[in-house]
C-alpha positions in Angstrom: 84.8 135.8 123.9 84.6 135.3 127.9 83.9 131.5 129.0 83.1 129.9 131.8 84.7 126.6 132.1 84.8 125.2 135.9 88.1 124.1 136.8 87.3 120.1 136.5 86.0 120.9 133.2 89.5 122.1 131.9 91.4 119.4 133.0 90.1 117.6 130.2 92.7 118.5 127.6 89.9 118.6 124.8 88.0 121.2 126.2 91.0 123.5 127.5 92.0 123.3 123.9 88.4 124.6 123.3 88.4 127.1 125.7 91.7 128.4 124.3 90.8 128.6 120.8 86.8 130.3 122.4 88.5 132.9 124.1 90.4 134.3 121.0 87.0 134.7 118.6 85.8 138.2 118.8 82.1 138.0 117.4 83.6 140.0 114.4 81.7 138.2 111.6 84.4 138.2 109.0 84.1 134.4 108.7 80.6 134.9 107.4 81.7 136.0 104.4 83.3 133.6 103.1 81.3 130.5 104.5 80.0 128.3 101.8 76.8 127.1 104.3 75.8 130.6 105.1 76.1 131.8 101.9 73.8 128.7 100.5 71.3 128.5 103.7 71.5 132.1 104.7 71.1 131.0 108.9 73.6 132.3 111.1 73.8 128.8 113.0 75.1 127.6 109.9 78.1 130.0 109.8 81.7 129.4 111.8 80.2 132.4 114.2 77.0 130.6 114.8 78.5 127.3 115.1 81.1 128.4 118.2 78.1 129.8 119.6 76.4 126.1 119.8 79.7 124.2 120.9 80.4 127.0 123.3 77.2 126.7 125.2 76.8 123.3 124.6 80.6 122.8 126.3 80.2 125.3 129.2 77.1 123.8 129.9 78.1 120.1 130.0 74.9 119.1 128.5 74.6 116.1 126.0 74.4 117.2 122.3 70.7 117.4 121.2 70.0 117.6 117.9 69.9 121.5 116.9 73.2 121.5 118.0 74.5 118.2 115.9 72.5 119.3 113.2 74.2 122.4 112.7 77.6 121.3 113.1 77.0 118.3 110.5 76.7 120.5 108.0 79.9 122.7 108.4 82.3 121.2 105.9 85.6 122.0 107.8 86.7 123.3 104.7 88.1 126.1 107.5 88.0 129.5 105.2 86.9 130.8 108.0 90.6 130.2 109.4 91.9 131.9 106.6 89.8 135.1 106.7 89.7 135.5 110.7 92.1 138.2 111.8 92.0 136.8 115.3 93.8 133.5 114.7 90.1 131.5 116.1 91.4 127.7 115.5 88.1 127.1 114.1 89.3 123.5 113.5 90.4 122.0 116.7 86.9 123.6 118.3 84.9 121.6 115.4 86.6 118.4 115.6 86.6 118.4 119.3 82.7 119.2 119.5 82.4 116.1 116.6 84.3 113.9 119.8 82.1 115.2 122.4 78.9 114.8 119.9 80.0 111.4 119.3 80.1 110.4 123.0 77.0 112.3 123.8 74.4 112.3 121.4 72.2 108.9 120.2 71.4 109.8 116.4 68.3 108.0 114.6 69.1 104.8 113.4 69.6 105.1 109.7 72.6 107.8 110.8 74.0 105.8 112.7 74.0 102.8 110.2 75.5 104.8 107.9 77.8 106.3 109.3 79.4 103.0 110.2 79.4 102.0 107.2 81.3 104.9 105.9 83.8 104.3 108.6 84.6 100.8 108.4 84.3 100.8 104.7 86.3 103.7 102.9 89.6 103.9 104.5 89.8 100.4 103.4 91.0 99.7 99.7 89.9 96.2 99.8 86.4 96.8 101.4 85.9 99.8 99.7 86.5 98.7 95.9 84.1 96.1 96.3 81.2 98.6 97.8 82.1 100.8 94.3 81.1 97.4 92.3 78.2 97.1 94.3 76.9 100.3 94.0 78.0 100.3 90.3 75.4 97.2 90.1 72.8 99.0 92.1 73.1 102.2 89.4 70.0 101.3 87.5 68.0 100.6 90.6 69.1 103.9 92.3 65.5 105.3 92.3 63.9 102.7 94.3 66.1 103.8 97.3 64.2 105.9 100.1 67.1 107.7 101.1 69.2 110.2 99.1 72.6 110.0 101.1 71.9 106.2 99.7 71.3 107.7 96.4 74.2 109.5 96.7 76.2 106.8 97.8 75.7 105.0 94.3 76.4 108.1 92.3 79.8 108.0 93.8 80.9 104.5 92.0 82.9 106.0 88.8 82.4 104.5 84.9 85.3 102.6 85.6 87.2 101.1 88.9 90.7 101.3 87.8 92.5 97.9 88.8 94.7 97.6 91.6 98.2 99.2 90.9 100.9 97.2 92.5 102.7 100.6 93.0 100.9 100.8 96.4 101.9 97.9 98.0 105.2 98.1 100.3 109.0 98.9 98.9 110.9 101.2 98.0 111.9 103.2 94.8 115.1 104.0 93.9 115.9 107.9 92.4 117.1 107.6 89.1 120.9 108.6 88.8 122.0 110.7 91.9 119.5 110.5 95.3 119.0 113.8 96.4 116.7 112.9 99.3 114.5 109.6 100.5 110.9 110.4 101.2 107.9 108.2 102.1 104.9 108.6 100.1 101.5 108.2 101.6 99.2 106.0 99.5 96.3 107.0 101.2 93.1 104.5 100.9 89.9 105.9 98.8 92.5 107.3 96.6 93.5 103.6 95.8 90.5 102.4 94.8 89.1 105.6 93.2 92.2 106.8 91.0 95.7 104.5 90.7 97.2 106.9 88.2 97.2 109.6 91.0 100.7 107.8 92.9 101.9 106.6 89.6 102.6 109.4 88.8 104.0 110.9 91.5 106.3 108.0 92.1 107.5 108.4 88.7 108.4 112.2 89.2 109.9 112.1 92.4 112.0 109.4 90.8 112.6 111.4 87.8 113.7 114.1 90.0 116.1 112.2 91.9 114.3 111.0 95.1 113.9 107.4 96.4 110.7 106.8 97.5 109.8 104.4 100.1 105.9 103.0 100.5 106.5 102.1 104.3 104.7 98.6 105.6 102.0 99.3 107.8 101.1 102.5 106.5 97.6 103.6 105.6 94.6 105.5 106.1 95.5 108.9 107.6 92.2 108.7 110.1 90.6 112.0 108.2 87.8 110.6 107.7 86.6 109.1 110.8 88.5 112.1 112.6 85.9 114.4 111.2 82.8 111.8 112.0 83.9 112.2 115.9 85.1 108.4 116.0 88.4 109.1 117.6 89.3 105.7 119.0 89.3 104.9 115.0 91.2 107.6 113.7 93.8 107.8 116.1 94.3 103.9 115.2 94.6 104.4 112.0 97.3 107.8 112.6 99.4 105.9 115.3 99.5 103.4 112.9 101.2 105.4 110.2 103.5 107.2 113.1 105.0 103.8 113.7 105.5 102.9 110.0 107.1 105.8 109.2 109.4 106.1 112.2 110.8 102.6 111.8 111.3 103.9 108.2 113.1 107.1 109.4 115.1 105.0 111.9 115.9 102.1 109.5 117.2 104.0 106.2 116.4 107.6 107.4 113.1 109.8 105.9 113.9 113.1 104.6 110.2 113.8 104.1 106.7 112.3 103.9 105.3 113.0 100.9 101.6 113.4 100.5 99.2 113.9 97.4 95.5 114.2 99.2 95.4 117.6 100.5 92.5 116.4 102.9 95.1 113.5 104.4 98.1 116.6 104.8 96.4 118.6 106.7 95.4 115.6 108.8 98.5 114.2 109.3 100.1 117.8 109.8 98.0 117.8 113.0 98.8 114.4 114.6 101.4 116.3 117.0 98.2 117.9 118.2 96.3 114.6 117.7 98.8 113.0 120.6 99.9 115.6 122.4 98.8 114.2 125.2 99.4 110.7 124.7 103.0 109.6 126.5 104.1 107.2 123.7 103.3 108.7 120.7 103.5 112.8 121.2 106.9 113.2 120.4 106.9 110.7 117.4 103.7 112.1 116.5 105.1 116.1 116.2 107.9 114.4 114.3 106.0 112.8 111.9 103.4 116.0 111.6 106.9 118.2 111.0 107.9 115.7 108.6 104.5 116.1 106.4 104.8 117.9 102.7 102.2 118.0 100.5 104.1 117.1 96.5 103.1 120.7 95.3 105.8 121.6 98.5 108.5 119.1 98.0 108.4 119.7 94.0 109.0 123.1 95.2 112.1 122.5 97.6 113.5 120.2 95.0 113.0 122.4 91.7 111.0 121.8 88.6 112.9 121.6 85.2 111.6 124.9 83.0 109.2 123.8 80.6 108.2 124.7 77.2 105.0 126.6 76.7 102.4 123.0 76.4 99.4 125.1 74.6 97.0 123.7 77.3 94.6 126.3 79.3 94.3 124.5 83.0 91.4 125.5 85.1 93.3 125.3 88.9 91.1 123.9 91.4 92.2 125.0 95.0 91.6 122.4 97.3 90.3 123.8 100.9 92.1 121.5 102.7 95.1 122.8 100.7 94.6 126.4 100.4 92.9 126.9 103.9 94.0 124.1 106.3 97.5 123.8 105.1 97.9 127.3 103.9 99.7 126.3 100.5 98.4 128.5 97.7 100.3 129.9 95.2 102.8 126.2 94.5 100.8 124.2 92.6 99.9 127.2 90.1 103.5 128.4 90.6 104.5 124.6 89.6 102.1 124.5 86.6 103.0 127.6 84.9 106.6 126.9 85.0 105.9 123.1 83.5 104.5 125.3 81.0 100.9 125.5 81.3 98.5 128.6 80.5 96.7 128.7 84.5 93.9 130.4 85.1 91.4 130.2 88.3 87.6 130.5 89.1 85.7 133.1 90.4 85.3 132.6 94.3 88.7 130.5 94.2 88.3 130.0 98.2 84.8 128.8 98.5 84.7 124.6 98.7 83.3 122.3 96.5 81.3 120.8 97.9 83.4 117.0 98.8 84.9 117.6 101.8 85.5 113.8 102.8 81.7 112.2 103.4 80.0 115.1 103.0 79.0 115.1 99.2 77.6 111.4 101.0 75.9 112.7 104.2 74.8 116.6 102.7 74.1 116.1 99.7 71.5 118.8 98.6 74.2 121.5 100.1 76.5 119.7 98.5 75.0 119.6 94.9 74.6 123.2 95.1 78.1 124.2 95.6 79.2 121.7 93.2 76.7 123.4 90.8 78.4 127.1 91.9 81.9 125.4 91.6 81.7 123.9 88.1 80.1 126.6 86.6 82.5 129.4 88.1 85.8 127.0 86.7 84.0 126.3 83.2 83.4 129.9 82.7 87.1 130.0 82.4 86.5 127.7 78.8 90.0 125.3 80.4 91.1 122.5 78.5 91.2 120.7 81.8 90.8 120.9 85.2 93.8 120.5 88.2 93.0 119.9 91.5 95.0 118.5 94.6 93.0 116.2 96.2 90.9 113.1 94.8 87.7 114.1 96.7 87.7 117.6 94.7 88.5 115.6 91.8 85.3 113.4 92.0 83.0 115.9 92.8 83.9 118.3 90.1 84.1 115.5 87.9 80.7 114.3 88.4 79.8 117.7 87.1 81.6 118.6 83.8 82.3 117.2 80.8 85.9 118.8 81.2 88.8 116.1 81.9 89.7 116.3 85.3 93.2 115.4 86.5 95.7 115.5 89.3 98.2 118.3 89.5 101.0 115.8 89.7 99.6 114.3 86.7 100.3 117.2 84.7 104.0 117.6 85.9 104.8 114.2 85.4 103.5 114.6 81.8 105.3 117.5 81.2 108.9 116.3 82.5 108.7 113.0 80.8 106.0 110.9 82.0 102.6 109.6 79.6 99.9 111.6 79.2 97.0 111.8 82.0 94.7 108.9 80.9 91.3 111.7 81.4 93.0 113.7 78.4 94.5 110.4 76.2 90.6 109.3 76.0 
């Protein structure tokens, strides 16, 4: 694709990076195909193709966003097939979040937007702040109909049955292996994860344990900045990410860090970026590409370290491929690989690489597109009659789980279970 950036416009390291990643898309139209918003809306503005077409003009041109541009690009999902099917190597992802930055600084949305928005970023990446909204919108359940808005409707749909209680696992110190350390890794805790599912790092502290790893929850560690990465805020998000560089490098320095260990797919391929994040900030770049080459998601490091063989466990598990596993960290066959040697009868869905419909806020923000591909999701996963469902990722795992009956657990939950651990609490009862 030729552009036309002047030369003052590419010293801006945002848009060079856009430039570079414009210039490698050929207008081939693969990424169509496997879009999940062009196959639902059909409109070739909502496709990957369509999209770099808006950001493109909207770029070269220097204009401020107006609001066919903004709406469009709000309703990609990042769940970046379209990076997995392009034969050209188009780094769909750095051209979306970058246009989400410039959107952010650019564009004035209407009010309830805007409200919202900040509500979502000052409110989920907080454990504390965000278990309390869960109770709150668990007490505004019965009144949910009264609400004008359905991204408000949607918001108190989210609330599970239950808010698990605070798991004292998550707080700062370390774990020692049990009998010989074979490596020390830091595990990321994350920060909806917290509130929404404690059994989730539980378990993977107990297996890591198990299988001879001493695990460190660093001080000062949190949120990755995913979320308000992908909503354009990037004063927060880089907060929150040079945060967690800092943690984990005093870690690494202090008692060294073989690894840093992470069990939301959507926070890997985050924090796998964060050399990219900085690369231009002085201070942090180099700590930053450390930390990003550092990054394993569990189904990874359970790899590297080797899963015990397990007897055959009689349970048929429905594998749920997280996008931000399978298409922005490009780990696929592990966690299936892992589950079938634990002992467990895998099988996958129909249309394995098309998203679910989460992706971070937007089951909050979308939700009509949303509900449909969770409708397409579910019902391609229970036509494989499973026993339960495995995903990666705790957004996947509440939006599929808002839509079947079938237990839904954690991959990690499963191994722990079948190397020793208790039974995931969704299939105890």
């Amino acid at each position: 694709m030729q552009t036309n950036f002047t030369p003052e416009q590419l010293r801006d390291a945002g848009t060079a990076r856009a430039n570079e990643v414009l210039r490698t898309c050929v207008h081939c139209g693969f990424c169509t195909a496997t879009c999940p918003t062009y196959q639902v809306l059909g409109d070739e503005l909502d496709s990957p193709r369509g999209r770099i077409y808006l950001i493109k003009d909207m770029l070269e041109k220097g204009r401020p966003a107006d609001a066919k541009t903004v709406k469009h690009i709000d309703r990609c999902l990042s769940c970046l097939a379209c990076m997995t099917t392009c034969p050209s190597g188009v780094h769909y992802m750095h051209l979306v979040d970058h246009a989400r930055d410039y959107i952010e600084k650019t564009y004035r949305r209407p009010v309830m937007d805007r409200a919202l928005r900040a509500v979502l970023a000052r409110v989920i990446p907080y454990p504390k702040r965000f278990r309390l909204a869960l109770l709150g919108a668990k007490l505004a359940r019965p009144f949910a109909f009264l609400l004008p808005d359905k991204r408000l409707k949607a918001m108190v749909a989210m609330a599970p049955k239950v808010i698990p209680p605070v798991s004292r696992n998550d707080d700062a110190q370390v774990f020692p292996a049990t009998g010989d350390r074979r490596m020390r890794v830091a595990l990321m805790t994350g920060c909806a994860q917290k509130a929404l599912n404690t059994d989730i790092n539980d378990a993977t502290i107990r297996l890591l344990r198990r299988l001879g790893c001493e695990v460190v929850v660093a001080r000062g560690a949190g949120c990755c900045g995913a979320l308000t990465h992908h909503m354009g805020k990037t004063d927060l998000s880089h907060a929150s990410a040079a945060a967690n560089i800092r943690a984990w490098m005093a870690e690494k320095a202090e008692a060294g860090l073989d690894a840093i260990v992470i069990n939301t797919s959507g926070c890997g391929t985050t924090v796998k970026d964060y050399g990219h994040m900085f690369r231009t900030d002085p201070a942090l770049a180099q700590d930053a590409a450390t930390v990003a080459g550092m990054a394993r998601d569990i189904s990874e490091l359970l790899v590297q370290i080797g899963l015990p063989q397990g007897a055959p466990k009689g349970l048929r598990v429905a594998y749920h491929a997280a996008c931000s596993l399978q298409h922005g960290q490009q780990v696929k066959t592990a966690p299936k690989d892992l589950l079938k040697k634990a002992g467990f009868e895998v099988v996958e869905p129909a249309d394995s690489h098309l998203c679910c419909g989460s992706a971070g806020t937007y089951n909050l923000m979308q939700p009509e597109i949303s509900a449909q591909l969770k409708a397409r999701k579910v019902a391609t996963l229970e036509a494989k009659a499973p026993q339960v469902i495995a995903a990666g990722n705790i957004g996947c795992m509440m939006q599929i789980g808002s839509g079947t009956a079938v237990p839904v657990v954690h991959t990690v939950e499963l191994l722990d279970w079948a190397t020793g651990g208790p039974k995931p609490r969704a299939l105890a009862g």
